[in-house]
N, C-alpha and C positions, 0 to 999 in steps of 0.2 A: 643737519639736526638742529633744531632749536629748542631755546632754553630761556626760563623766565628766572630771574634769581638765581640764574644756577639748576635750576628743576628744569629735565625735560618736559616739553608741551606741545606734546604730538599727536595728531590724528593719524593713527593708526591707520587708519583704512588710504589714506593719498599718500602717508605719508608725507604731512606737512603739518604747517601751527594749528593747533588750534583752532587761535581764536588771535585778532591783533589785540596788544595791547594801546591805548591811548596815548597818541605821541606825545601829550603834555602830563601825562605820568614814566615817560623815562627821562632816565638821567644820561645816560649813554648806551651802546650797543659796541657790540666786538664781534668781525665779522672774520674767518677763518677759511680759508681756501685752497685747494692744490697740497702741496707737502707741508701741513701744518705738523706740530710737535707730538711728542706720546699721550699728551695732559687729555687732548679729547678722543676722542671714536667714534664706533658707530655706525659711520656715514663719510664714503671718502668722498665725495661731491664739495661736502662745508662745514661747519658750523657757526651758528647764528648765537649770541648770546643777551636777550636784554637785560639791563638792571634798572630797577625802579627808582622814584624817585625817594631822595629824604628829608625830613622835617630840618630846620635848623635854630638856633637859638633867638631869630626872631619871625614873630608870627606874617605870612607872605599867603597872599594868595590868587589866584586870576578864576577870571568870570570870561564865556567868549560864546559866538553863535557864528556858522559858517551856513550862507545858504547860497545855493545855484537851482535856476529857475527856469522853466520852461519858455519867459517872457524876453529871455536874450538869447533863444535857440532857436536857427536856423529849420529850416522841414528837413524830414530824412531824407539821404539819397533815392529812394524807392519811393517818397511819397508823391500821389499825384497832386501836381500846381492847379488849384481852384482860388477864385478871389475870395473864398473863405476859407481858404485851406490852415489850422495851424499846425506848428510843431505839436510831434508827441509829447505826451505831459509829464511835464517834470518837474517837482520839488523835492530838492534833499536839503534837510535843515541836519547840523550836527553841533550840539549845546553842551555846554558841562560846567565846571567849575572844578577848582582844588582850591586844596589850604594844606597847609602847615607850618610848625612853630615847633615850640617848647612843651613839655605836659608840664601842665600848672595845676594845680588843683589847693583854691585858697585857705588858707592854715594848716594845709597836709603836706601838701610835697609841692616843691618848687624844682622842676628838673631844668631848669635854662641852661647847665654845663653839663648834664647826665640822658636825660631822656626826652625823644624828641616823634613826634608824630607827621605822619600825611596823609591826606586822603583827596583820592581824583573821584571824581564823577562824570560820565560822558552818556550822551543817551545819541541816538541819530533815527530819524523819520525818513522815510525816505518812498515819494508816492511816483514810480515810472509809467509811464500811459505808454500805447500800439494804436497807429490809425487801423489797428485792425488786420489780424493774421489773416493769411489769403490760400485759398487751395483749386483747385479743381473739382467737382463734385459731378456725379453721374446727371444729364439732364431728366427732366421729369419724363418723357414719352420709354427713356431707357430703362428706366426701375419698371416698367411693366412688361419689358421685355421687347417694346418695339424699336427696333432698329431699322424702319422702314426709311427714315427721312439720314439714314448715313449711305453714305459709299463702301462703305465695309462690310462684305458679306462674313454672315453668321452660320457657320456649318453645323448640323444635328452630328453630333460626336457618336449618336447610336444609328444613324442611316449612311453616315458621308456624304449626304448631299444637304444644300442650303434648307435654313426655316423656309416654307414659305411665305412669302411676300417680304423675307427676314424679321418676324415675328416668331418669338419665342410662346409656346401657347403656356397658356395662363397654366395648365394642370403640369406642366412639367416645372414651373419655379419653385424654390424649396422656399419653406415657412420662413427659415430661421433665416434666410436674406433679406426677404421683402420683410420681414418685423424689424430688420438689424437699419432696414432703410426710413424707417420712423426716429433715428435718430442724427440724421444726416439731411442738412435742413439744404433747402432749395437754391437754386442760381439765383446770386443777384448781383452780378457783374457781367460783364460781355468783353472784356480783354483777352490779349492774345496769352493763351496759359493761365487764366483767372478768370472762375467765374463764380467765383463768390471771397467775398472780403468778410470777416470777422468782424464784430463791431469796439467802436473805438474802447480798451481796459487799460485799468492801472492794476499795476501789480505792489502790491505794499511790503516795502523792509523796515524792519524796526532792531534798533539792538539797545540796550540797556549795558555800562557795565562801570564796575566800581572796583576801583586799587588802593589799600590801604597799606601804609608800614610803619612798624616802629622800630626806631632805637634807640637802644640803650650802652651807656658806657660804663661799665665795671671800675676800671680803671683807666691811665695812659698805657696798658698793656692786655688790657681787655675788655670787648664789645661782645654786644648782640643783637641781633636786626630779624625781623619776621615780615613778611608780605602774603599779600591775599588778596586776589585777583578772582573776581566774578564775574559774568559775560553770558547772557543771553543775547541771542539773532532769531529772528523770525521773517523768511521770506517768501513769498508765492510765486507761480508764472503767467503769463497774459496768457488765456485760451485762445483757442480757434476757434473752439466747437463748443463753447459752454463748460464741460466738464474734465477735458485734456489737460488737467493741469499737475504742476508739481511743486509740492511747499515741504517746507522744511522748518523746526523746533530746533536749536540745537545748545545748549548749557554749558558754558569751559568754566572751572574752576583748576586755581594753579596756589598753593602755598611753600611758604619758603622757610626755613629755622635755619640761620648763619651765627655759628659763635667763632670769632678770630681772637687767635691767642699770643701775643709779644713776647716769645721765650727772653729774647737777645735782641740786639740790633742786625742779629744774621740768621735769627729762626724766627721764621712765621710759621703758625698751626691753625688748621682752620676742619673745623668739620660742618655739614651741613643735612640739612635734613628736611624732605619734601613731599609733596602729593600732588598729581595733577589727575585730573578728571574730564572726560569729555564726551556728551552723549549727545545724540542726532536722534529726533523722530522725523520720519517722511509721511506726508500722505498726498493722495491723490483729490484732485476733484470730485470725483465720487467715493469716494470714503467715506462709511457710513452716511450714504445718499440711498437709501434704497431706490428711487427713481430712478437711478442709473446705474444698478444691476442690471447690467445690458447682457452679457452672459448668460445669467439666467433665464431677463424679460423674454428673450429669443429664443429658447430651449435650447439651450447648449448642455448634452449628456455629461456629466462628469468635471463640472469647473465648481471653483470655490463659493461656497455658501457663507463665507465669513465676508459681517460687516465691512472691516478694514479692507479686505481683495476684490471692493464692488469697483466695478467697472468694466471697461468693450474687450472683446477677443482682439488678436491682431489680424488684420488680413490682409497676407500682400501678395502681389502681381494681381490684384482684380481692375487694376487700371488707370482708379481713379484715388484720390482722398477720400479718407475714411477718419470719421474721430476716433482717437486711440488713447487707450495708455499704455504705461511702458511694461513692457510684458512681465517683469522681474517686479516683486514688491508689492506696496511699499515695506521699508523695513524699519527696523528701531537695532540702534546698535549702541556700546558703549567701550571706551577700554581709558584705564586707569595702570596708577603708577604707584608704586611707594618708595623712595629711593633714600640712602644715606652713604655720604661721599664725606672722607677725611684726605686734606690735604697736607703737604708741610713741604715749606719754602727753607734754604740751610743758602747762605752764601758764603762760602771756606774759598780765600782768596780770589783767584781768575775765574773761579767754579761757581756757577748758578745752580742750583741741583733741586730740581722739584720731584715728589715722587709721592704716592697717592693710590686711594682705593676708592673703591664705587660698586653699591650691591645696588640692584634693586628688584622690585617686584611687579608683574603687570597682569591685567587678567583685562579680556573683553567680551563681550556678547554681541549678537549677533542672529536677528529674527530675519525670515524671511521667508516667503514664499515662491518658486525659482518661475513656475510660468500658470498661477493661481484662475486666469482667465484663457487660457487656450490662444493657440494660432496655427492658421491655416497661409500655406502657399497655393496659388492657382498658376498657371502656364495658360496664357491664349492661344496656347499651340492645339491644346484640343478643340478650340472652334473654329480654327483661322482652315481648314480644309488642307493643308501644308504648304500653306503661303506664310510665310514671315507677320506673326502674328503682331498687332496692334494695340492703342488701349478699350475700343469697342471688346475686341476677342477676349481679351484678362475681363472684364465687367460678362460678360455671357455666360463665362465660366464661375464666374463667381454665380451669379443667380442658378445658373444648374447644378449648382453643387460640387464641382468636379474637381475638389481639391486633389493635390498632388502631391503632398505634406500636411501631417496635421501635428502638435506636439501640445501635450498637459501637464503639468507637475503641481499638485495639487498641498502635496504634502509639506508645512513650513519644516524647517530644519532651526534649532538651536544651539549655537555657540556657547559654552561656554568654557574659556581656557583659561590657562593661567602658564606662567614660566618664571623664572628667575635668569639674570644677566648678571655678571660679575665682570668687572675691570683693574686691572693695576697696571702701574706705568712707570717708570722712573728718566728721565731726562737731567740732563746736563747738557748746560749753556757754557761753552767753552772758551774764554776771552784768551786767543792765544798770543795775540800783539795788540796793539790798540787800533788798528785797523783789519786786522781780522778773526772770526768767530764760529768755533764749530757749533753744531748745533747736535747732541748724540741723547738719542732716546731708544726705548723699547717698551712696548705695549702687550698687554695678554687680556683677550678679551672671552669671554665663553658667555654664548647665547646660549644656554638652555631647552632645548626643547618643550611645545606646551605641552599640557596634558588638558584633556577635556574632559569638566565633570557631565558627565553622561554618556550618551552612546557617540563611538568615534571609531571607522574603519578605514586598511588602506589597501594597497594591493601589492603584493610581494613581485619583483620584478626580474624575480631570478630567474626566468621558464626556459625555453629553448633558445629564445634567442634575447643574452641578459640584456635589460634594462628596456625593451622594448612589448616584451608578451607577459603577461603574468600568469605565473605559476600559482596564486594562491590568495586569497583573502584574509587578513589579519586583523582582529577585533577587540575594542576595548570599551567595558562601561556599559552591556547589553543584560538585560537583566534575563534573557530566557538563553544565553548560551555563555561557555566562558570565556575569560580574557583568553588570550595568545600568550600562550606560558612560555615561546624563546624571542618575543620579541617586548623590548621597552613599555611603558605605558602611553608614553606618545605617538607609540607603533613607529617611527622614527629614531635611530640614534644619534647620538650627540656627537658634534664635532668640539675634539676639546685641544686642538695645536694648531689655535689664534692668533700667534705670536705675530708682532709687527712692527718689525725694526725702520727708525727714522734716521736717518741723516739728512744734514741740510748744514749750509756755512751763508757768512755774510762778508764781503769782504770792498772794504772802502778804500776807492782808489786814490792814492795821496796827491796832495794839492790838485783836483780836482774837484772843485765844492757840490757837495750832493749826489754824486755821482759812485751807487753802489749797486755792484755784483751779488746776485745771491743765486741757489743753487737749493736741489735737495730730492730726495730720494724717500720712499716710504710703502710700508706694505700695510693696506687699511682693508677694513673688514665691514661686513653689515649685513643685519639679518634679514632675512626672509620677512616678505611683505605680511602683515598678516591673513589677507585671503587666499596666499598656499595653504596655510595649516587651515582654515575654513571649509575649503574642501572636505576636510579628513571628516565633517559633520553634517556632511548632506551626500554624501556615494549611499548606490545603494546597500545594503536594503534600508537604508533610512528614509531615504527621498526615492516614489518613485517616479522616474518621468516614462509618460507612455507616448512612442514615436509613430508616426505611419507615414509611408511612401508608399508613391504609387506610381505607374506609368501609364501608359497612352500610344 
């Protein structure tokens, strides 16, 4: 898990950061591993923690620009050697500045012992080039169906015996391939496995992001400290085919409120209070391009009419490369945090004793369309005559229509959830000689199960055979039938005996310099990714997908 200030800042969806912070806006990081203590959770793999930087009582700042160039880069492994050949193109520039000091503000306030600010700025350009994505493509005599000049005989799936001359006649090709072949642009290579290369693109990354903090000191027994972390990235992908691409919007924001409080010289108090935020728009190449409403251009019955879902059906085993997008999408998603965590540190003798709470609140969304443009599988097994079919037979079959598979889901699905997570912990650092140290914690964590404002169904898995057949359909948030009155509103119940005891010792072996033993034991927890519970808002009858198989 990672943590900016102390505030989770997680992408939900990989489960991972966000967004990075600028490494000349932290101060430190603390990085947590294997059998760490009760204080964290979550995540038994790690945890990750940054802390920002802070102002100090006198004014400090740096200025910098890092750049790496396509003009000390080497050709790619794959690129062909010509006496004009260059490297792919490459400029990354990454610029920023920070400052901080004292808040001064003249005949108001002089904070040079009390209140201090900082603020980083980083922006990064970043322009990558392709000599040009490469594929395979039908030759031109093949899109009309003549396979006279192959070796590969082409069988009538409705006679069992060859085209003649292995010519497919013109009245037997279907509309919606030969139109789909107006976007699938001509040979212009002659390689072994390539005959056609892409032409040379840059794909352009940009990020923007700015970290601010202040603090302040109350007294020698009490501070306050706030940060605010912003981050925009914006990135595209080099096409093949013109409009096969995939870009990405995506916005992190992270805020922090730290008040620490000096009871004693043996109690520390500390609470904290945060928000992190993180949202992704995707789209495609043809993304509101109506020109490449390829779906439609083609007559394809039943695919999506929305701007955002323009672009090609899939279609595979026809042989050859085809321009594509990706069948899923694009989507726009978001998930947020609200969180507030009280600490308190007590040292009573040989005893470390930390012990702590943690609520928080998360909700995310989640648009999408699951297969908006349609796809089709084909087998060359229906033209190959029952010979071991080739990519001639997958391309035959494609132009005669003769899919084997076809699937649509036309209907987007919306996310919207929400849950609450609780944490408390108490640990004891146990100094029992001066060379060794137990380490005794225990954790209670309760993940909450979400609830989705809207409609949200699951499947009951008690039936015949439990956990495998479902007995039943269980629904929540439909407005033309009612909730499932014995089951949750998450349609899920809660698991609430989290419990997660830690042991662990440290023990350093006498006149031996440096040289220490440690050990440790621990029961750690973590929740379900968020696209299990995502499901619960795209089963039918919310989403529906229509399937067809066929045989031969």
């Amino acid at each position: 898990r990672f943590y900016y200030d102390g505030i989770e800042a997680m992408d939900l969806d990989s489960y991972s950061f966000s967004f990075s912070p600028s490494i000349d806006a932290i101060q430190e990081f603390r990085v947590e591993t294997s059998t760490y203590s009760s204080e964290v959770g979550g995540a038994p793999g790690g945890q990750v923690n940054l802390m920002s930087k802070s102002g100090a009582s006198r004014l400090h700042g740096t200025l910098w620009e890092f750049n790496r160039n396509d003009a000390f880069t080497a050709l790619g492994p794959f690129q062909p050697f010509t006496r004009d050949a260059k490297p792919p193109r490459l400029n990354r520039n990454q610029y920023g500045a920070n400052i901080g000091g004292p808040v001064l503000v003249p005949r108001l306030y002089d904070g040079k012992t009390k209140t201090f600010f900082f603020f980083n700025w980083e922006s990064g350009r970043q322009v990558s080039g392709s000599f040009g994505g490469t594929a395979f493509v039908p030759p031109a005599p093949y899109r009309n169906g003549d396979f006279s000049s192959s070796a590969v005989i082409i069988y009538d799936p409705e006679t069992g015996r060859p085209f003649p001359n292995n010519i497919i006649p013109q009245n037997r090709l279907r509309g919606y391939a030969r139109k789909f072949l107006d976007f699938v642009p001509a040979t212009n290579a002659a390689e072994p496995s390539i005959n056609y290369r892409g032409p040379r693109a840059a794909a352009p990354i940009q990020q923007d992001q700015y970290v601010t903090r202040l603090d302040h000191r109350f007294s020698d027994k009490n501070s306050l400290y706030g940060s605010y972390m912003f981050n925009t990235q914006a990135d595209d992908t080099i096409p093949t085919f013109v409009f096969d691409t995939r870009g990405n919007r995506a916005r992190g924001q992270n805020l922090s409120l730290t008040d620490m409080h000096i009871f004693s010289p043996t109690i520390v108090h500390e609470v904290r209070l945060g928000w992190h935020r993180f949202f992704e728009h995707e789209f495609f190449g043809a993304t509101d391009r109506p020109e490449f409403d390829v779906a439609n251009i083609i007559g394809l019955p039943g695919v999506s009419k929305d701007p955002r879902n323009y672009g090609a059906p899939t279609f595979g085993g026809a042989g050859y490369d085809f321009p594509t997008t990706r069948g899923i999408g694009p989507r726009d998603r978001l998930n947020q945090l609200w969180q507030v965590a009280d600490n308190v540190s007590i040292r009573r003798g040989n005893h470390f004793i930390k012990a702590g709470a943690l609520v928080a609140r998360r909700n995310w969304t989640f648009d999408e369309a699951v297969n908006p443009r349609g796809s089709f599988s084909f087998d060359g097994r229906t033209t190959s005559g029952g010979a071991n079919p080739v990519r001639e037979n997958g391309f035959a079959a494609y132009l005669l229509g003769l899919a084997v598979g076809a699937s649509v889901s036309v209907e987007p699905f919306a996310t919207r959830m929400n849950n609450w997570t609780q944490a408390y912990y108490l640990q004891d650092d146990w100094k029992l000689t001066p060379h060794f140290t137990w380490n005794l914690g225990m954790r209670y964590e309760f993940f909450g199960r979400p609830i989705q404002r809207g409609k949200a169904t699951n499947f009951d898995l008690g039936g015949p055979v439990p956990g495998f057949v479902p007995s039943r359909q269980t629904y929540h948030g439909f407005p033309d039938f009612p909730d499932t009155t014995d089951r949750p509103a998450a349609l899920v119940y809660s698991d609430r005996n989290n419990f997660g005891p830690r042991f662990g010792f440290a023990y350093t072996v006498p006149q031996i310099q440096d040289f220490v033993v440690r050990g440790g034991y621990g029961v750690y927890f973590t929740p379900e990714i968020t696209n299990s519970w995502t499901t619960l808002t795209l089963n039918p009858p919310i989403v529906k997908t229509f399937d067809f198989s066929g045989t031969f």
